[in-house]
C-alpha positions in Angstrom: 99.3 119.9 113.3 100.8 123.5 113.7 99.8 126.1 111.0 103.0 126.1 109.3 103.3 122.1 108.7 99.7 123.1 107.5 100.4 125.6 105.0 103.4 124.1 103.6 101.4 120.5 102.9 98.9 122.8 101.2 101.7 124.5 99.3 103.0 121.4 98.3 100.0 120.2 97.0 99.1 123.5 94.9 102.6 122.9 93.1 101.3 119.2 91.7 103.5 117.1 94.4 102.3 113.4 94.3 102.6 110.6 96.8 101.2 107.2 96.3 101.6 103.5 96.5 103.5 101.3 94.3 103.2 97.4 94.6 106.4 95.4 93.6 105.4 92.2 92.4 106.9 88.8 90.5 107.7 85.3 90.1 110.3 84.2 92.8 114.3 85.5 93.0 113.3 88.1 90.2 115.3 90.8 92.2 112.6 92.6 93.7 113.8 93.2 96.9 116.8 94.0 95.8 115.8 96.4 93.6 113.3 98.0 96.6 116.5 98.5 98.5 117.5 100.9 95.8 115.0 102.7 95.5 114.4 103.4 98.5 118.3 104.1 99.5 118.6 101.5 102.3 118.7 98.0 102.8 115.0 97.1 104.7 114.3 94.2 102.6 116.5 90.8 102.4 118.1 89.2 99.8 118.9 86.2 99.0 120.1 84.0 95.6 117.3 81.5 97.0 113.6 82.0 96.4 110.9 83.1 98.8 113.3 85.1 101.0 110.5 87.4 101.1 107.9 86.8 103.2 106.3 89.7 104.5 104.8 92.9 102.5 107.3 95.0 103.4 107.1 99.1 103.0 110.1 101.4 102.0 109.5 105.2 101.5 111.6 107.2 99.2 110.9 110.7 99.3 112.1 113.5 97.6 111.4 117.5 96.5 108.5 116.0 93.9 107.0 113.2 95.4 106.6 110.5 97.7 106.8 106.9 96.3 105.7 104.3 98.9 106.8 100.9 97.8 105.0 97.3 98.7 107.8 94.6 98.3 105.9 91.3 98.3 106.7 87.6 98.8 107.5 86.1 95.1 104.2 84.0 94.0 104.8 80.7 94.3 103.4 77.9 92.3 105.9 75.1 93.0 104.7 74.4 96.8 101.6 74.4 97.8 101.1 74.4 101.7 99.0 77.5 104.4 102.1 79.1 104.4 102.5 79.2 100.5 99.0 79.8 99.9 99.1 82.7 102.4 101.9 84.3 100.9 100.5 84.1 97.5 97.1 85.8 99.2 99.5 88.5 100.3 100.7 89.3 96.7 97.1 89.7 95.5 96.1 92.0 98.7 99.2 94.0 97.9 98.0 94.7 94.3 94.4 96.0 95.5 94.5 99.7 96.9 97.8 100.5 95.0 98.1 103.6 92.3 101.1 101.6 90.1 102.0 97.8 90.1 106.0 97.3 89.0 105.8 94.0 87.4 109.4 92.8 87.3 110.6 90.3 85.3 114.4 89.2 84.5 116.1 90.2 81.3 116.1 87.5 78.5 113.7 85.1 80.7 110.2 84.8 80.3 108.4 81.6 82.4 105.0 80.2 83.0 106.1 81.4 86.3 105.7 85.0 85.4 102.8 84.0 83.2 100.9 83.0 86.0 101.7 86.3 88.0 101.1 87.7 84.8 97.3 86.4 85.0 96.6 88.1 88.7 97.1 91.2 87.8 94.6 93.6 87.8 93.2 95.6 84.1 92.3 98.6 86.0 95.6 100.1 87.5 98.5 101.0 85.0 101.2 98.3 85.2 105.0 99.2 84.5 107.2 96.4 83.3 110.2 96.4 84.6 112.9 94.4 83.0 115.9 93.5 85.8 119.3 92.2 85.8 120.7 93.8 82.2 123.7 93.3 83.7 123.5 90.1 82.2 125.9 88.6 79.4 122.9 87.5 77.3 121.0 91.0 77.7 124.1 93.4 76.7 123.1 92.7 72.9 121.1 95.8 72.9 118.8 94.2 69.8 118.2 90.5 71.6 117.4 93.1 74.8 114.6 95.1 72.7 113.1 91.9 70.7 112.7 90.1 74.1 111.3 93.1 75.5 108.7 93.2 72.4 107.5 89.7 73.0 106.6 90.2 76.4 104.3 93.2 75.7 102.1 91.2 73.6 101.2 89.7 77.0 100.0 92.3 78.2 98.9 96.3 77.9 101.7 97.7 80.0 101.5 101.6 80.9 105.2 101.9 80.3 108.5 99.4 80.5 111.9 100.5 81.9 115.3 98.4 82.4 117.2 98.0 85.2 119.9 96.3 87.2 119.0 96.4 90.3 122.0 94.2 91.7 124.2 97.7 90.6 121.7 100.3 91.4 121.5 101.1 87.7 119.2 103.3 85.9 116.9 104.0 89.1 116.1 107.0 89.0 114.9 106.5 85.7 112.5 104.2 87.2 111.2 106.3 89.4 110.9 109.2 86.5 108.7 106.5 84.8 106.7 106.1 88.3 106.3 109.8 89.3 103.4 110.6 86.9 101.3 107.5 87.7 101.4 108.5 91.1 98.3 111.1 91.8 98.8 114.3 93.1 98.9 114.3 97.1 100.6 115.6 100.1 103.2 113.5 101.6 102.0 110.8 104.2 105.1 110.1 106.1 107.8 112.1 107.1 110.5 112.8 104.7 113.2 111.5 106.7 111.3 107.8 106.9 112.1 105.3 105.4 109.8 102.6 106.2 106.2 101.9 108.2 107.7 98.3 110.2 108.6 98.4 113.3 112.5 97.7 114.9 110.7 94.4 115.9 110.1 93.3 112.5 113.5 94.5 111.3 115.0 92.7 114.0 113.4 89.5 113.1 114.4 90.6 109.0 117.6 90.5 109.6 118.1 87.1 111.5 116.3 85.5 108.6 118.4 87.1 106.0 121.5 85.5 107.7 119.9 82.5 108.2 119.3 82.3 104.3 122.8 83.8 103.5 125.4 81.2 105.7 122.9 78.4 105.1 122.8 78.0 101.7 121.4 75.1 100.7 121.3 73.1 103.8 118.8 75.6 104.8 115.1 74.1 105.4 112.1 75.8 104.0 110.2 75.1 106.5 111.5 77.4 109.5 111.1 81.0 110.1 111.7 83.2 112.4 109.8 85.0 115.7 111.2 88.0 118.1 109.8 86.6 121.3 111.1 89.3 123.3 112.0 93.5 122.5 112.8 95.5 124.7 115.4 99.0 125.6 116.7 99.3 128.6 119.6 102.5 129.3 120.4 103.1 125.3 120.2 99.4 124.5 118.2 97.1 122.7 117.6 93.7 124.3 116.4 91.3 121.6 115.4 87.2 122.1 114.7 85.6 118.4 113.7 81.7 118.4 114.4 80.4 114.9 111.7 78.3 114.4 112.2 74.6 112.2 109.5 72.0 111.4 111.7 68.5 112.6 114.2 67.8 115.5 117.0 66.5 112.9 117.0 70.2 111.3 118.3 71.7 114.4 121.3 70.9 113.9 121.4 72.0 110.5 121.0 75.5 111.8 123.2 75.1 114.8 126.5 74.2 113.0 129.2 71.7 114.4 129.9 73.0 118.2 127.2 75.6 118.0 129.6 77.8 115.3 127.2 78.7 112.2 124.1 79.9 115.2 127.2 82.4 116.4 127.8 83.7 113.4 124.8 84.0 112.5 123.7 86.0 115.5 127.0 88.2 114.9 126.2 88.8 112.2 122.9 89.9 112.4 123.7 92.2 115.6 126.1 94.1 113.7 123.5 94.7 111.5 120.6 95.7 114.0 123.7 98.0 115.7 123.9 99.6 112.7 120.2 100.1 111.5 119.3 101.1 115.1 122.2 103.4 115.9 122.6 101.9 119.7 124.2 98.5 121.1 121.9 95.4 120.9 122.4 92.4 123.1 121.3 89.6 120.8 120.1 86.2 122.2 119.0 83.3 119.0 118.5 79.8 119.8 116.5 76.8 117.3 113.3 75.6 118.5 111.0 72.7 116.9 107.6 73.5 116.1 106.2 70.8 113.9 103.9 71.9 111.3 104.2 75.5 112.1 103.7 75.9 107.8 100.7 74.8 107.8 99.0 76.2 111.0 97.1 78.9 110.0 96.4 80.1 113.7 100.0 80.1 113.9 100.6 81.9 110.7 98.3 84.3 112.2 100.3 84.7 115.5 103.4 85.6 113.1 102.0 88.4 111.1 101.7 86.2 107.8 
């Protein structure tokens, strides 16, 4: 580090700038990706109508003249399906909240489950919580008194630091949010460059991306069990080569992902290298093709292997 970068961390610092983790946490298809993509100004996390889209802990970085906020989204804890992959992902939430400075508890305007209960119960006493209350865009939640005497009940479950409203489907009230974060977070020099966005590599973005589509043009039909691994990343002259196996538990959900004449795998994979083209700023050459791999949910070697 030169003297300059040096002095001006230090000066930073002397004039109470503050950088720290947040973790982003919450029953399933709660909006929390969604809403991290907002924050953070750019779309690293996927979304999807359908639960456990999320499977990773994924970091987004939104920086600005007063502080760094480092953001943790994490896989929505699931109580409905209990398998190694499941019971992995819920591990992951729970990781994600040790270590942090401020845990954004988000829950969705005018519902209150046993569902968020029970993430509810996992958090921990000894960092300040923020309750965030998404998706006020709703019809129910535009009566500004129901809003406020729902709100009321659910901090009798709990001591919250502070509780903010959002809609993070429109981008609104954000950067009161992150007004509400900013003095949680302790004073500190930045820890990644201002211009950076998130710590995950293009490999993991790549293989983000594919799953995203996968969940968006499948709908329904789409199995839970399947994922989704980069087998091969590589640049060659200015261009990204990238081989992604989609990976499905039985031979009769191939086809499923396939489409009639091979049709919904296209676009699919056009889809997602427009994307990646986009993200990356450089051509990608995009191969994806369906592979069985039986029980892959509940191999925890596997689930090693792919990062989970």
């Amino acid at each position: 580090m030169d003297i300059e970068t040096f002095l001006a961390q230090e000066q930073n610092a002397a004039q109470g700038y503050r950088c720290g983790f947040i973790a982003i946490v919450g029953r399933p298809n709660v909006g929390k990706s969604t809403l991290m993509n907002h924050l953070i100004g750019q779309k690293i996390s996927i979304t999807s109508k359908k639960a456990q889209t999320t499977r990773h802990k994924v970091t987004g970085i939104h920086t600005d003249d007063t502080a760094q906020f480092v953001f943790v989204d994490t896989p929505g804890f699931q109580t409905d399906h209990r398998n190694a992959l499941n019971d992995r992902l819920n591990l992951n939430v729970t990781e994600a909240m040790s270590g942090v400075d401020v845990i954004a508890f988000v829950i969705e305007a005018m519902r209150f489950t046993e569902a968020d209960r029970t993430v509810l119960k996992q958090l921990p006493k000894n960092t300040p919580v923020v309750l965030v209350v998404n998706k006020i865009d709703k019809d129910k939640a535009k009566d500004k008194f129901a809003l406020n005497q729902f709100i009321d009940e659910v901090k009798q479950e709990f001591d919250f630091a502070e509780v903010e409203v959002v809609s993070a489907k429109h981008g609104l009230r954000i950067v009161n949010l992150l007004a509400t974060l900013r003095p949680m977070l302790p004073e500190s020099v930045p820890m990644y460059p201002e211009d950076m966005v998130t710590d995950k590599s293009s490999r993991f973005l790549a293989m983000e991306i594919v799953r995203e589509k996968l969940f968006r043009y499948l709908g329904e039909e789409l199995p839970y069990a399947m994922n989704v691994e980069v087998e091969q990343f590589k640049e060659e002259n200015g261009m990204n080569h990238i081989y992604i196996a989609v990976l499905v538990d039985k031979e009769n959900q191939k086809p499923i992902v396939i489409g009639k004449g091979g049709e919904k795998l296209k676009k699919i994979s056009t889809e997602a290298r427009l994307d990646m083209e986009k993200l990356f700023d450089c051509k990608v050459y995009l191969k994806v093709w369906v592979k069985v791999k039986s029980g892959w949910a509940d191999d925890i070697r596997f689930l090693n292997e792919l990062g989970l």
